[in-house]
C-alpha positions, 0 to 999 in steps of 0.5 A: 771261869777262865784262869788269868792268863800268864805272861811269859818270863823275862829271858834269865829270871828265876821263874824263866829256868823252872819249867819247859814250855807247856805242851798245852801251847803246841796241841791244835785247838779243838775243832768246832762242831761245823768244822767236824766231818762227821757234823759237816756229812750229816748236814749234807746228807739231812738236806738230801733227805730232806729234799727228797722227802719232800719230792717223794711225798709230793710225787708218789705218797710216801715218807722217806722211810716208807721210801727206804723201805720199798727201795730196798725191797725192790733191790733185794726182796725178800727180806725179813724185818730186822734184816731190812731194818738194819739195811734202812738204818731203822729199829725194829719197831719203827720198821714194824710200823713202816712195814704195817702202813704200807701193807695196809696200803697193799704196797708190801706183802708179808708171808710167813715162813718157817718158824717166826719167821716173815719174808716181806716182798712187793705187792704188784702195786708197790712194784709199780710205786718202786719203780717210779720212786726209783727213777726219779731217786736216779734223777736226783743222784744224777742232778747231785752228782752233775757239779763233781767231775769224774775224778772228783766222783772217784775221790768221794766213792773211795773217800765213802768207802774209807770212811764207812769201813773206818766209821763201822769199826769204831761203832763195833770198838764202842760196843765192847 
């Protein structure tokens, strides 16, 4: 319920001389949710994965994640699971079910190392499939990249940069 709003004092009335100014009348507003930057990069970045999503599935059968997780063992392979579920931003147990589908689809090999330990890697089938899905994720970032100037492209890669540096301290000050 909103309190009645207060009119101001007569200039010299007793009610004039009590109080300063509240503060409250010189902080900004609160900015709205689709003013947030935080809100305003998720919803970029939700339409460029979903966008690609589409193309993926379409192109070459496989989902984002599934996507995300070929990608990345085709950059850095290999990898165990909860190292390639941190580098895709899953939980384990989503890249679990990710890993099992596309090993049963001989897309992923799973070899087991010292310990508990299992190195995942790219079948010479999933190789084939990464180095399809790469190139058209390189179309892509060249068709988004086209409406940014150089300069421009330099800004966001710094401004990106800042941003996750900053966004990662947070996460670990929220953690304490």
């Amino acid at each position: 319920m909103n309190a009645p709003k207060r009119t101001s004092p007569e200039p010299g009335t007793p009610d004039s001389e009590q109080a300063p100014a509240s503060t409250e009348a010189s902080a900004p507003a609160p900015v709205p949710i689709h003013g947030l930057l935080s809100y305003r990069l998720s919803r970029v970045a939700n339409a460029m994965s979903r966008s690609a999503a589409l193309r993926y599935r379409r192109d070459f059968d496989v989902s984002l994640a599934e996507w995300r997780t070929i990608a990345l063992l085709g950059a850095d392979a290999p990898l165990t699971l909860n190292k390639l579920a941190r580098l895709a931003a899953l939980d384990k147990a989503q890249m679990s079910r990710v890993v099992t589908k596309l090993s049963e689809r001989g897309l992923v090999l799973r070899e087991f190392g010292a310990g508990r330990t299992t190195q995942l890697t790219l079948t010479r089938r999933g190789h084939s499939v990464y180095n399809g899905l790469i190139v058209a994720a390189n179309e892509r970032n060249e068709a988004f990249q086209v409406c940014l100037t150089d300069q421009e492209r330099e800004v966001l890669d710094t401004a990106l940069e800042k941003l996750a540096t900053l966004a990662r301290a947070l996460e670990r000050a929220e953690e304490r």
